[in-house]
NUDO-850641 format. One record per residue (C-alpha): x negated, y negated, z negated; residue in one letter. Coordinates in steps of 0.5 Angstrom, whole numbers, padded with zeros to 4 digits, always signed. Layout:
BEGIN
XYZA...
end
This chain:
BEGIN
-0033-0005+0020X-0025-0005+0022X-0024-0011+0029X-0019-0012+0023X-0021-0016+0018X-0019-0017+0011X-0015-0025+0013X-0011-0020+0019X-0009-0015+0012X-0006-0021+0010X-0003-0023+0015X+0001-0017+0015X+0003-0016+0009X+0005-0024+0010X+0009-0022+0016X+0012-0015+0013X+0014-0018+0007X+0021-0019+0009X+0021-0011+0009X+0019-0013+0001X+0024-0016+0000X+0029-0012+0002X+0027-0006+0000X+0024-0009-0007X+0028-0015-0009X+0032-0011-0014X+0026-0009-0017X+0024-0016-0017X+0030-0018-0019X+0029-0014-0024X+0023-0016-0028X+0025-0023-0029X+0032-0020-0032X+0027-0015-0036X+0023-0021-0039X+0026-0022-0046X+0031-0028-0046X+0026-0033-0050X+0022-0033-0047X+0020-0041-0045X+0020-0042-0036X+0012-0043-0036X+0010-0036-0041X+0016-0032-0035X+0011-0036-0030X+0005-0032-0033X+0008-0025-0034X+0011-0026-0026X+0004-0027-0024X+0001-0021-0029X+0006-0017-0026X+0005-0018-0019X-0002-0018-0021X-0002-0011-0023X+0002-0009-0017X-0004-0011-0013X-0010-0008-0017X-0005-0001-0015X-0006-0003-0009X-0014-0004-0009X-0015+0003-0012X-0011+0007-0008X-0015+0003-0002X-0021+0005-0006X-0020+0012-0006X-0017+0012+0001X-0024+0009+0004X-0028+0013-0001X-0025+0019+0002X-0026+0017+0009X-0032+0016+0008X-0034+0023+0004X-0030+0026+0010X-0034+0022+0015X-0040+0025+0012X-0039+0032+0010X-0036+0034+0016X-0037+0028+0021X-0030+0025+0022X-0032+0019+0026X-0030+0013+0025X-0028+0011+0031X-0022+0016+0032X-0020+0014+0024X-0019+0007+0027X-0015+0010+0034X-0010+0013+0028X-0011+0006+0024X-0008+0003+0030X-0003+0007+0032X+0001+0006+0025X-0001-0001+0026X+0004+0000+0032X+0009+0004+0028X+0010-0001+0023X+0012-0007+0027X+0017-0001+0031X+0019+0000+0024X+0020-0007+0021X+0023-0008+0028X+0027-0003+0027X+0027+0000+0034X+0023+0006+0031X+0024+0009+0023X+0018+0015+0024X+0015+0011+0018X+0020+0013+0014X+0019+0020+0014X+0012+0018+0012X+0015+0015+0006X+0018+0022+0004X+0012+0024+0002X+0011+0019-0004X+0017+0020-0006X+0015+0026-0009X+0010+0022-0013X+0014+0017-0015X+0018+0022-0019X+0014+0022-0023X+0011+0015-0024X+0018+0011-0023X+0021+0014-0030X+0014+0011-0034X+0016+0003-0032X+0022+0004-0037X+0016+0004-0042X+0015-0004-0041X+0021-0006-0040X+0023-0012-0044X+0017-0015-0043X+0014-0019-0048X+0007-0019-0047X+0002-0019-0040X+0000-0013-0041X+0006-0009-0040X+0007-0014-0035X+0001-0011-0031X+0002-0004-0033X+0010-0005-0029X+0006-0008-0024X+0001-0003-0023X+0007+0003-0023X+0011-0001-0018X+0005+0000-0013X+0006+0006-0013X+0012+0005-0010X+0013+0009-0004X+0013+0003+0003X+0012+0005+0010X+0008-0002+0010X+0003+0000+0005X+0003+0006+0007X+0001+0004+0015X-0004-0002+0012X-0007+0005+0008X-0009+0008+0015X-0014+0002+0016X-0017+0002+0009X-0019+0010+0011X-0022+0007+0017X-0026+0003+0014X-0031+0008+0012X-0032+0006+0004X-0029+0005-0003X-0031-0003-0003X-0027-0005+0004X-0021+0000+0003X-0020-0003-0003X-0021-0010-0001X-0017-0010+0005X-0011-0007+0000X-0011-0013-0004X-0012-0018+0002X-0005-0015+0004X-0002-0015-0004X-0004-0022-0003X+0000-0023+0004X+0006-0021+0001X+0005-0025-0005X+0009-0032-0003X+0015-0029-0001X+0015-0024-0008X+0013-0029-0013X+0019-0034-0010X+0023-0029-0011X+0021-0028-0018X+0022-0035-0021X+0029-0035-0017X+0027-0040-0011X+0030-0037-0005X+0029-0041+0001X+0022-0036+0004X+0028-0030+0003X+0033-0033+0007X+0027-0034+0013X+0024-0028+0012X+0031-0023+0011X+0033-0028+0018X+0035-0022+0024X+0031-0026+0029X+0025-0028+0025X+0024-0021+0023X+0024-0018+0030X+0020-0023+0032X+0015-0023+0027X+0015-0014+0029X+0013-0017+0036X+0007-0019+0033X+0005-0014+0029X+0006-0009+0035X+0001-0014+0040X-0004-0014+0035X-0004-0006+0034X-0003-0005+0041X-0010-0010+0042X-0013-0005+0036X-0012+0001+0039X-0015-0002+0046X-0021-0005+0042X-0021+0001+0038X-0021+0006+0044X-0027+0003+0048X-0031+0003+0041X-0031+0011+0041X-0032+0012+0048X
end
């Protein structure tokens, strides 16, 4: 098993979430305005949810396939593990260079999913307004899709873990971290925002996450040889 378990993937996505909002709080400023008007604040509250439900399912199935994948690999043609893991922490450390802003390597990694999200960005028209919490899932489910450095970087760890049900459950664990600050923004409460988007706050919390990845990559070093 990862020397980072599932509570550390919400950590991160806890941590990183000021990087959610500010690359996705016009998207979520757009799905409450995307509700039909009518609608009563508690039935906006249980569409919020579902949306952000199917946000976090998009993200378990593509842990799900990553980890599969790793594993077909580390099966097939003997990729070890531990050498995933060394990788896993070395993006843990781009991120929090990234989130800091001192280092934007993984913005040419996002680069690669934008060409995906070509595609599925035009389908999220279908759902909107919504009316219904299946629209509201199936908007979220292709918001997840979205392509973000933070995802992509807590990936890595879901392709070392070496199976689908971790891949899968270290994803959602991270959707869950980036919930509060996601869901606050959808109901219209914006006192987590204005400490998340802080300057200083933001550095300090990519301090944190660079420690934790260089601790990673120590540990992980010292399990593969």
């Amino acid at each position: 098993m990862l020397n980072i378990d599932y509570l550390s993937a919400f950590v991160i996505g806890l941590l990183g979430s000021g990087h959610c909002i500010g690359m996705c709080g016009g998207i979520t400023t757009m799905l409450t305005s995307a509700i039909a008007p009518q609608q009563n604040s508690s039935k906006q509250f249980k569409l919020v949810s579902a949306y952000h439900l199917g946000r976090i399912f998009s993200y378990s199935l593509i842990g799900a396939i990553v980890g599969f994948s790793s594993s077909i690999a580390a099966k097939s043609i003997g990729v070890p593990l531990g050498f995933l893991r060394i990788v896993a922490a070395v993006f843990l450390i781009l991120l929090g260079l990234y989130l800091g802003q001192w280092l934007m390597w993984l913005t040419k990694v996002e680069s690669f999913g934008k060409m995906l999200w070509r595609y599925l960005s035009p389908l999220s028209k279908r759902f909107i307004p919504i009316k219904n919490a299946k629209q509201a899932i199936a908007l979220g489910a292709v918001w997840g899709w979205l392509p973000c450095g933070l995802v992509y970087s807590t990936l890595t760890w879901s392709l070392a873990s070496g199976n689908a049900m971790s891949g899968a459950l270290i994803m959602a664990s991270f959707g869950l971290g980036t919930l509060p600050a996601l869901l606050s923004i959808s109901l219209g409460s914006f006192g987590i925002k204005s400490l998340l988007t802080n300057v200083k706050f933001k550095k300090i919390m990519a301090f944190i996450i660079i420690i934790y990845g260089i601790y990673s990559l120590a540990v992980a070093y010292q399990q593969l040889f």
